[in-house]
C-alpha positions as CSV (number, residue, x, y, z in Angstrom):
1,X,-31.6,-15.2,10.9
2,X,-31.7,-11.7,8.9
3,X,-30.5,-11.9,5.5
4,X,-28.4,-9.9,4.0
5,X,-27.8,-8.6,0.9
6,X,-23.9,-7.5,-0.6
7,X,-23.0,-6.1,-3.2
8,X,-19.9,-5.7,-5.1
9,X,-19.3,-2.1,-6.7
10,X,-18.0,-1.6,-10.1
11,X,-15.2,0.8,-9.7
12,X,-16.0,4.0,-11.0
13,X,-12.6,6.7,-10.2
14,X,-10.6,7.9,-12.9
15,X,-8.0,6.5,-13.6
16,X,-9.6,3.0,-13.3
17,X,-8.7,0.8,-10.6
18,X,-8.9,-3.1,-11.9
19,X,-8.7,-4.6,-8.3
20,X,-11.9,-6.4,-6.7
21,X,-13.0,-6.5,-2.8
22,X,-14.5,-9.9,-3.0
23,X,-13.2,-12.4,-5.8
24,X,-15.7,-14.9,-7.8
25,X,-14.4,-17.7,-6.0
26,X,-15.0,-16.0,-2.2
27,X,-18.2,-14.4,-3.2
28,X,-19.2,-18.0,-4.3
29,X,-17.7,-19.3,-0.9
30,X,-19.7,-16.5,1.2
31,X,-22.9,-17.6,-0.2
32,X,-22.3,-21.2,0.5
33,X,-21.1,-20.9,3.9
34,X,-23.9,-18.5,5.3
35,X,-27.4,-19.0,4.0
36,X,-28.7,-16.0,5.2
37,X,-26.4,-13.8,2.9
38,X,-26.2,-13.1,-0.8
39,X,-23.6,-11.6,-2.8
40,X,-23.9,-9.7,-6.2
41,X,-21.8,-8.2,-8.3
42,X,-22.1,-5.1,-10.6
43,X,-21.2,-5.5,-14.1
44,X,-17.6,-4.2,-15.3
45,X,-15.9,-4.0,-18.4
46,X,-13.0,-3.0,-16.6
47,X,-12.1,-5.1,-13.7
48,X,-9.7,-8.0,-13.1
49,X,-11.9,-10.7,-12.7
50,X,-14.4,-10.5,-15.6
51,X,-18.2,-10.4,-15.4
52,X,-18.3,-14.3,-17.3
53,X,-15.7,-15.3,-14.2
54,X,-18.4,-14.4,-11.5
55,X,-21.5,-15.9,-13.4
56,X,-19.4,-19.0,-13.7
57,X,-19.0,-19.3,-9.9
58,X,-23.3,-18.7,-9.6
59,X,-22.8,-15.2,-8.9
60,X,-25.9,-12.8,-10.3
61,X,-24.9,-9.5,-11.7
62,X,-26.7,-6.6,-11.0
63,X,-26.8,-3.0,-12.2
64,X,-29.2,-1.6,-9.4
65,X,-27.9,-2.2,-6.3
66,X,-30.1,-0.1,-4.0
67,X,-32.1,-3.2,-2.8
68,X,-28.7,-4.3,-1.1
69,X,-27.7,-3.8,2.8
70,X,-23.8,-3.6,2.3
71,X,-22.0,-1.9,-0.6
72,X,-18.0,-3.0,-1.4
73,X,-15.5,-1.6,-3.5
74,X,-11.8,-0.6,-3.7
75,X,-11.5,3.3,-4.6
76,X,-13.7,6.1,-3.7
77,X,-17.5,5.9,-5.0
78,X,-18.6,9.1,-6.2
79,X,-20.4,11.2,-4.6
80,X,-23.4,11.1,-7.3
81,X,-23.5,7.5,-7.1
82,X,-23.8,7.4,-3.5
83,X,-27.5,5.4,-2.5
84,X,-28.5,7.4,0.6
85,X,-29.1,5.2,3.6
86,X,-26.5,2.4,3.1
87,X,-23.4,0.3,4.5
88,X,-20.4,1.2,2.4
89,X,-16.9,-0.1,2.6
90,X,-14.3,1.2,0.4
91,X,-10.7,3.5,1.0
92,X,-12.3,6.9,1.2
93,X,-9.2,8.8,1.4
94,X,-10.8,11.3,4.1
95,X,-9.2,10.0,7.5
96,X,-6.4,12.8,7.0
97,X,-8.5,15.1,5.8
98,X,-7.7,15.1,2.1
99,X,-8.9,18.1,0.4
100,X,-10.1,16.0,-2.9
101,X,-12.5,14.1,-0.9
102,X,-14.1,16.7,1.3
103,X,-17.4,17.0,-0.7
104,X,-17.2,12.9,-1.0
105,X,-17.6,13.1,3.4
106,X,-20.1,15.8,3.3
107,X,-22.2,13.7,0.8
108,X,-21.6,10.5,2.9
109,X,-23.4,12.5,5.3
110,X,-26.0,14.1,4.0
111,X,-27.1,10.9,2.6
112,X,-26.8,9.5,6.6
113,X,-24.3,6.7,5.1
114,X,-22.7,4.3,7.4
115,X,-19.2,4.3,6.0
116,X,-16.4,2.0,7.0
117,X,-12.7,2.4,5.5
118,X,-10.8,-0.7,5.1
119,X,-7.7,1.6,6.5
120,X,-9.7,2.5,9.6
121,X,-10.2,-1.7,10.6
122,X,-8.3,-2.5,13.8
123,X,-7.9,-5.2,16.3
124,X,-8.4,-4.0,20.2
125,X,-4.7,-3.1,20.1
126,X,-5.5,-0.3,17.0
127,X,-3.5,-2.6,14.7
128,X,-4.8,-2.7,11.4
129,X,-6.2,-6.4,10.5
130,X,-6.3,-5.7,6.5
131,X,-5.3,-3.7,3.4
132,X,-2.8,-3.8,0.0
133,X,-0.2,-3.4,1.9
134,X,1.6,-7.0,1.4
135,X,1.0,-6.9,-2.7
136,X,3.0,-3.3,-2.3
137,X,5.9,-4.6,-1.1
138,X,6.0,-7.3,-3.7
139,X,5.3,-5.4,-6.4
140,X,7.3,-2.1,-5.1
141,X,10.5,-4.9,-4.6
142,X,10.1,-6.4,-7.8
143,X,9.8,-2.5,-9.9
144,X,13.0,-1.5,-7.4
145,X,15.2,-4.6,-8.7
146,X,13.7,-3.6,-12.4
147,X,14.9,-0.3,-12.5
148,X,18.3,-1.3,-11.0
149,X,18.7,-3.4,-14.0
150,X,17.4,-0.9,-16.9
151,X,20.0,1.8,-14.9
152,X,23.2,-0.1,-15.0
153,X,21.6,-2.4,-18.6
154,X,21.9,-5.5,-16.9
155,X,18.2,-7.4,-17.4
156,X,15.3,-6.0,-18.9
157,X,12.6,-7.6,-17.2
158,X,8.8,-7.8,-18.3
159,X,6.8,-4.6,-15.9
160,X,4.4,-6.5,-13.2
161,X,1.3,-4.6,-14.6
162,X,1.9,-6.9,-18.1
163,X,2.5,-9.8,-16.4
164,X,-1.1,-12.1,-15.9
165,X,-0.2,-13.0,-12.3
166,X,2.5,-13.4,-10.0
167,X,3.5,-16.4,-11.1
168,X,4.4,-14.7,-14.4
169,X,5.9,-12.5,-12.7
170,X,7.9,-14.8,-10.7
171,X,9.0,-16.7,-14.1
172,X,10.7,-13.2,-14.8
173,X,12.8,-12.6,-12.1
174,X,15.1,-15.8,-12.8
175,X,16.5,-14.0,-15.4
176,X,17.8,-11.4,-12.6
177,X,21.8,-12.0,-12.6
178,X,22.5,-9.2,-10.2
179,X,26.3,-8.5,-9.0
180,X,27.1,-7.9,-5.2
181,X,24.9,-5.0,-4.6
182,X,23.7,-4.1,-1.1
183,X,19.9,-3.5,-0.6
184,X,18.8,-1.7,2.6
185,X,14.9,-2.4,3.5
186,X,13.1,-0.1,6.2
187,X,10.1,-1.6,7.5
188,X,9.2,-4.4,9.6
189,X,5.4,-4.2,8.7
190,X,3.2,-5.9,5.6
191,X,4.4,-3.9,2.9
192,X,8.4,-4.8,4.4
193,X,7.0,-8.6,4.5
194,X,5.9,-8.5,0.8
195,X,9.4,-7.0,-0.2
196,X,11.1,-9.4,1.5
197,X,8.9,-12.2,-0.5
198,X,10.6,-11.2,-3.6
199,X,13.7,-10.6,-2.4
200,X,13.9,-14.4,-1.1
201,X,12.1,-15.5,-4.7
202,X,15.2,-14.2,-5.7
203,X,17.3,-15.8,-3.4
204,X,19.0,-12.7,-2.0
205,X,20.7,-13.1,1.1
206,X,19.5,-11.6,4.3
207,X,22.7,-10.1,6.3
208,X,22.9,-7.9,9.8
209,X,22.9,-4.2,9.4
210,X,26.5,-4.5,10.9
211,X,27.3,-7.0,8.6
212,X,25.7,-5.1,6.0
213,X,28.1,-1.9,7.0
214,X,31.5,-3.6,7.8
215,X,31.7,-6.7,5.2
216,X,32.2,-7.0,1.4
217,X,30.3,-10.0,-0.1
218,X,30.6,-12.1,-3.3
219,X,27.0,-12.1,-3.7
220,X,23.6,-9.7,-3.4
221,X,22.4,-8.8,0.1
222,X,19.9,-7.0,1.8
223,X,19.3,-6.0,5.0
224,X,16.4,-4.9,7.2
225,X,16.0,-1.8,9.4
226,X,14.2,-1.1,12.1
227,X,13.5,2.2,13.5
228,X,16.6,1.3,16.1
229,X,18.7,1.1,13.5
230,X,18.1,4.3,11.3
231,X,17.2,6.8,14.5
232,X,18.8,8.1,17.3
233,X,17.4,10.9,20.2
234,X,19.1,14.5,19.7
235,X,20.2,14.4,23.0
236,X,21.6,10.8,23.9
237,X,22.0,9.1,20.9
238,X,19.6,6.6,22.7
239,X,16.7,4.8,21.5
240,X,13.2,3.8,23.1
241,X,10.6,2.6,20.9
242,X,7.7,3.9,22.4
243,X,9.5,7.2,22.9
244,X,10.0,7.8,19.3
245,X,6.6,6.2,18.3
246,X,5.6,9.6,21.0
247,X,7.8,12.1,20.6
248,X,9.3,11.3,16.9
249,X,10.5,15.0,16.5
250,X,12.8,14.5,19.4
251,X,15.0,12.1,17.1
252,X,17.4,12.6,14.6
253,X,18.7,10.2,11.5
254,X,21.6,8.1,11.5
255,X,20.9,6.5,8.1
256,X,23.8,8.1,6.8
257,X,26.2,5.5,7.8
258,X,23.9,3.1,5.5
259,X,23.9,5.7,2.6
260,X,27.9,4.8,2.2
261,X,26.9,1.0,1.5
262,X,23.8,1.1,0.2
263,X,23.2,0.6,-3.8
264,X,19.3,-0.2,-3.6
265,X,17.2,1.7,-1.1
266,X,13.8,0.0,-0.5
267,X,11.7,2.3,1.6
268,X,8.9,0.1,3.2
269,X,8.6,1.7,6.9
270,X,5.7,4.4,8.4
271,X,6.7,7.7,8.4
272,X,5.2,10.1,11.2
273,X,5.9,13.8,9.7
274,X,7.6,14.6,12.6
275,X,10.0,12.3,12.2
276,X,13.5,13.2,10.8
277,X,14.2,12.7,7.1
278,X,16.5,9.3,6.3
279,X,18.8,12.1,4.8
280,X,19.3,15.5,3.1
281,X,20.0,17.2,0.0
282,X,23.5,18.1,1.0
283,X,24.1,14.4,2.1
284,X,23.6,13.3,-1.8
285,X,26.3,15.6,-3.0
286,X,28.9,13.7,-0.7
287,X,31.4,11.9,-2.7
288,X,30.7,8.9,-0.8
289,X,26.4,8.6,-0.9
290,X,26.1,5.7,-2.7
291,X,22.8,4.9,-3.5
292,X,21.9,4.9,-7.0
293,X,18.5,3.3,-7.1
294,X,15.3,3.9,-4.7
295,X,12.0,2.6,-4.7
296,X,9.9,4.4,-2.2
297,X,6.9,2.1,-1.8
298,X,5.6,5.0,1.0
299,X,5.3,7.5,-1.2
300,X,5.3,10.1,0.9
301,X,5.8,13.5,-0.7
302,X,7.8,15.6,1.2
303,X,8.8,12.8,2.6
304,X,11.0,10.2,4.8
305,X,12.6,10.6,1.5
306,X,13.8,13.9,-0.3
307,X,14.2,12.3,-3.6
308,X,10.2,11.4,-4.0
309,X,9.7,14.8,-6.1
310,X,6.1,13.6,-7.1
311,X,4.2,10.0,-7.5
312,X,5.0,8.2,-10.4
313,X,2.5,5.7,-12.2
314,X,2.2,2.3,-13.3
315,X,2.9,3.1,-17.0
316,X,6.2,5.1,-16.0
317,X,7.2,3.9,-12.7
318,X,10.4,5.6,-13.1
319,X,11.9,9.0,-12.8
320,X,15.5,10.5,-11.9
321,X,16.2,12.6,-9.1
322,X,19.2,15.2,-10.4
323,X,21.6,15.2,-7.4
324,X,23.4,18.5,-8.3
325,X,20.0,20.3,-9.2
326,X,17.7,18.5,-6.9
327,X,15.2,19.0,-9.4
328,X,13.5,15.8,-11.9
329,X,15.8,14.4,-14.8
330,X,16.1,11.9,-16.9
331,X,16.0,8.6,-14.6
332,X,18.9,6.4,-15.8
333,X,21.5,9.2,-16.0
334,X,25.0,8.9,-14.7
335,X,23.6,11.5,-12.8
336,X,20.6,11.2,-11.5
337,X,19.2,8.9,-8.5
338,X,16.8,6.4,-10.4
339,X,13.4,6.6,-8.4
340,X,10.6,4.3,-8.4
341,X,7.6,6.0,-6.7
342,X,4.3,4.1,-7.8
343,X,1.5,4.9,-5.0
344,X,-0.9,1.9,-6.6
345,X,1.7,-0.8,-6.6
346,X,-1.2,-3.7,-5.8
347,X,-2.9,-2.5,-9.1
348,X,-0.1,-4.0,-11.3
349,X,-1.0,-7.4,-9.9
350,X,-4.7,-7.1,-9.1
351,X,-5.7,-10.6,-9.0
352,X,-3.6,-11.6,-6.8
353,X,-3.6,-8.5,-4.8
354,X,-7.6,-8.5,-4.6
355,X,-7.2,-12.3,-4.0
356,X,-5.2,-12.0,-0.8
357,X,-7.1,-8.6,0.0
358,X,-10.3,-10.9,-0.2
359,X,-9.4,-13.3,2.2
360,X,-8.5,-10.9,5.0
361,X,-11.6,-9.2,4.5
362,X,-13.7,-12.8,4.9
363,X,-11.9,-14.0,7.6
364,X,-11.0,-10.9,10.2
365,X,-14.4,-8.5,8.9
366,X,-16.9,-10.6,7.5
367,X,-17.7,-12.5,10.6
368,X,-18.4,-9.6,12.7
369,X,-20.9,-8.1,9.7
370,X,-22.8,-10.9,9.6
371,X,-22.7,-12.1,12.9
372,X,-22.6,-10.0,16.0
373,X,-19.1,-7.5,16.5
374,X,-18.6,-8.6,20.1
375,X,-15.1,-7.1,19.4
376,X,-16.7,-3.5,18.3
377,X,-14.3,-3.6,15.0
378,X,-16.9,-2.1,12.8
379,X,-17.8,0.1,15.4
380,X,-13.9,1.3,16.0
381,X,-14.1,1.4,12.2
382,X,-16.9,3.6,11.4
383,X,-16.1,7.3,10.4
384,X,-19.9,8.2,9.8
385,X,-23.4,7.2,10.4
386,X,-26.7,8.7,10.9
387,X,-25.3,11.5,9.3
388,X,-23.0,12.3,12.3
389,X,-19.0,11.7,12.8
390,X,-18.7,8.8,15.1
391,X,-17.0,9.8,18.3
392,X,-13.7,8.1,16.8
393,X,-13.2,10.8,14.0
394,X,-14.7,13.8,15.5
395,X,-11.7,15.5,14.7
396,X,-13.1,16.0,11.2
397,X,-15.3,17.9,12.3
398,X,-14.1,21.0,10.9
399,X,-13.4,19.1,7.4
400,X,-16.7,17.5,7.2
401,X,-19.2,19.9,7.7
C-alpha cells in the first residue's frame, strides 16, 4: 500500500485565523487507523490547539513540509509559500473569482498545484458534504441574542471569542432572561441548524410562521422560514422550488408581513444575487417595521439584507444601521437597527469549530484520499491540476490566466 505523507499547515493570512483542519486527537486517530499514512503538523504559536497538544497525542512537528504528499489548512496559503508540485486543501476564496486571490490561482498554477477547496466538496447530488457552516450558526445565534441584550440592557453576556469552548459558552446563556420577543430564522441548511442549536440551549420555543404572525405569546419564540414562506413569483404570487432555485429574479419578497412581528432577524439562508432583497430602505421607515436587532450570519454585502453596510469583526461584532440616514451609526441607538455582521463567526469558537470541521473531513474526504474515489469527489472537487483548470471550473478561465 503507498504511503502517504500529510501535513498540517500553520496558518499564515493576516489577520490570523486560530482554527485547525485536523485536531491532535484525529491526526493521532488517522495514523492509528491507516498504517500506510502519517500526519505532521507545522509548528504555531498561534493556533487553537497548541504545538505541546499535538506532541502529546505522538504527533511530530515539522517546519519543512516539502517531503509531504498532501498539504491542509484553513485560510488561504500564500502564494510565496506555495511548494510547487503538491496536493493542497484549504478555502482559496477563488471559486467566484475574487479579485484578492487572483495572483494566489495564477501561482497555484504555475506551480502545477493540485488544489482542492473544502467549499468545492460535493456528494453526486452537488451538495456540499463539509465546511464551518454549523459553528456559524451557533456562534452567529448566540452574538444575535447578545446584542439584543446590550440594545435594550437586559444581560451582558461574556463574547464567544473569550469563552474557552462552547461549553463556556453554553454556561453563559442561562443568564439570558429574555421577554416575549419574536425571532424569525431564514434557512433550513447547516448554518440554520447551528442557530437553531442555541436557540433550543436556550429553550426558545419553535412556533409556525402563521403562528408566529397572528398570535401574541407569554414567552420568546422563533420561527423558521423557508424560501416558500419569504418569496412569491411577480406574476402569480405562486411558489415552485425548483423554479425559484432557476429563475430567482422572477420572484419577489413577501417578508414584509414578518418585518411587523419580528424583533430578532437571524439571517441563515443562501442568497442567489438575483434573488429579491428580504426588504427595502423605504420599508424600515414604516411606522410599523419592527425589527430592531439583526444578525446576518450571510454576510452578504449588498445583500439579502440592506442593513449589512460592511463586515463587522470578532472584536466589534456590532454596528448600527441609521434607519432615517441609511448610513452607519452608533449600534444601540433608539435609532438605529443593531447589526451583527461577523463573516468568521467559527473563529470565536475554534476548537470546537475545527473539532466538528475535523470530523467531516475524516469521515466524508479522507477515505476517498487515501483509498480509491470511486465516487469522483476529489475529482468534482479539484479547481486545478497540472497547471490547467479542471473541466469543472473552466469558467475561470479568464480570471486565472
Amino acid at each position: 500500500m503507498q504511503k502517504i505523507k500529510i501535513g498540517v499547515l500553520r496558518e499564515e493570512k493576516s489577520p490570523p485565523d486560530k482554527r485547525v483542519p485536523l485536531t491532535p486527537l484525529i491526526c493521532s486517530e488517522l495514523n492509528r487507523k491507516y498504517p500506510n499514512v502519517e500526519v505532521v503538523v507545522q509548528p504555531s504559536k498561534i493556533r487553537c490547539y497548541s504545538d505541546d497538544e499535538y506532541t502529546s497525542f505522538g504527533i511530530k512537528l515539522q517546519e519543512d513540509l516539502s517531503d509531504c504528499d498532501i498539504l491542509m489548512g484553513v485560510k488561504e496559503v500564500p502564494k510565496e509559500s506555495i511548494i510547487p508540485n503538491k496536493k493542497y486543501f484549504f478555502f482559496s476564496h477563488t471559486i467566484k473569482k475574487q479579485a484578492h486571490n487572483q495572483k494566489l490561482i495564477k501561482a497555484m498554477l504555475e506551480k502545477k498545484i493540485q488544489m482542492i477547496d473544502y467549499e468545492t466538496l460535493t456528494d453526486k447530488n452537488h451538495n456540499r458534504i463539509i465546511g464551518f457552516g454549523r459553528y456559524a450558526g451557533v456562534v452567529g445565534a448566540y452574538n444575535g441574542i447578545l446584542g439584543y441584550g446590550l440594545k435594550y440592557d437586559l444581560f451582558r453576556l461574556k463574547p464567544a471569542n473569550l469563552c474557552r469552548d462552547r461549553a463556556e459558552m453554553e454556561e453563559e446563556l442561562k443568564r439570558v432572561k429574555l421577554p416575549n420577543i419574536k425571532i424569525a430564522l431564514t434557512g433550513g441548511g447547516r448554518v440554520a441548524n447551528g442557530v437553531i442549536e442555541t436557540l433550543s440551549a436556550l429553550r426558545i420555543r419553535k412556533v409556525t410562521p402563521e403562528e408566529f404572525l397572528m398570535a401574541s405569546f407569554r414567552e420568546p419564540v422563533y420561527c423558521q422560514l423557508n424560501p416558500r414562506d419569504y418569496v412569491e413569483r411577480a406574476d402569480d404570487h405562486n411558489f415552485d422550488l425548483n423554479d425559484f432555485f432557476k429563475h430567482p429574479e422572477h420572484f419577489v419578497s413577501k417578508f414584509g408581513a414578518f418585518t411587523k412581528a419580528t424583533d430578532l432577524f437571524i439571517s441563515a439562508h443562501f442568497w442567489d444575487p438575483r434573488s429579491p432583497k428580504m426588504f427595502n430602505n423605504e420599508d424600515m421607515k414604516a411606522a410599523d417595521f419592527h425589527i430592531s436587532v439583526i444578525a446576518d450570519i450571510t454576510c452578504d454585502l449588498d445583500g439579502s439584507v440592506p442593513t449589512t453596510l460592511r463586515s463587522s469583526t470578532i472584536d466589534h461584532p456590532f454596528y448600527g444601521y441609521n434607519i432615517v440616514t441609511g448610513k452607519e451609526d452608533l449600534p444601540f441607538n433608539k435609532d438605529t437597527i443593531c447589526v451583527m455582521a461577523v463573516d468568521n463567526l467559527p473563529c470565536e469558537l475554534p476548537r470546537d469549530a475545527s473539532d466538528d470541521f475535523g470530523k467531516d473531513l475524516t469521515e466524508r474526504v479522507l477515505p476517498f484520499l487515501i483509498a480509491e474515489d470511486k465516487d469522483g469527489v476529489i475529482e468534482r472537487a479539484t479547481i486545478c491540476k497540472d497547471g490547467k483548470l479542471t473541466p469543472n471550473f473552466e469558467y475561470l478561465s479568464d480570471y486565472a490566466y
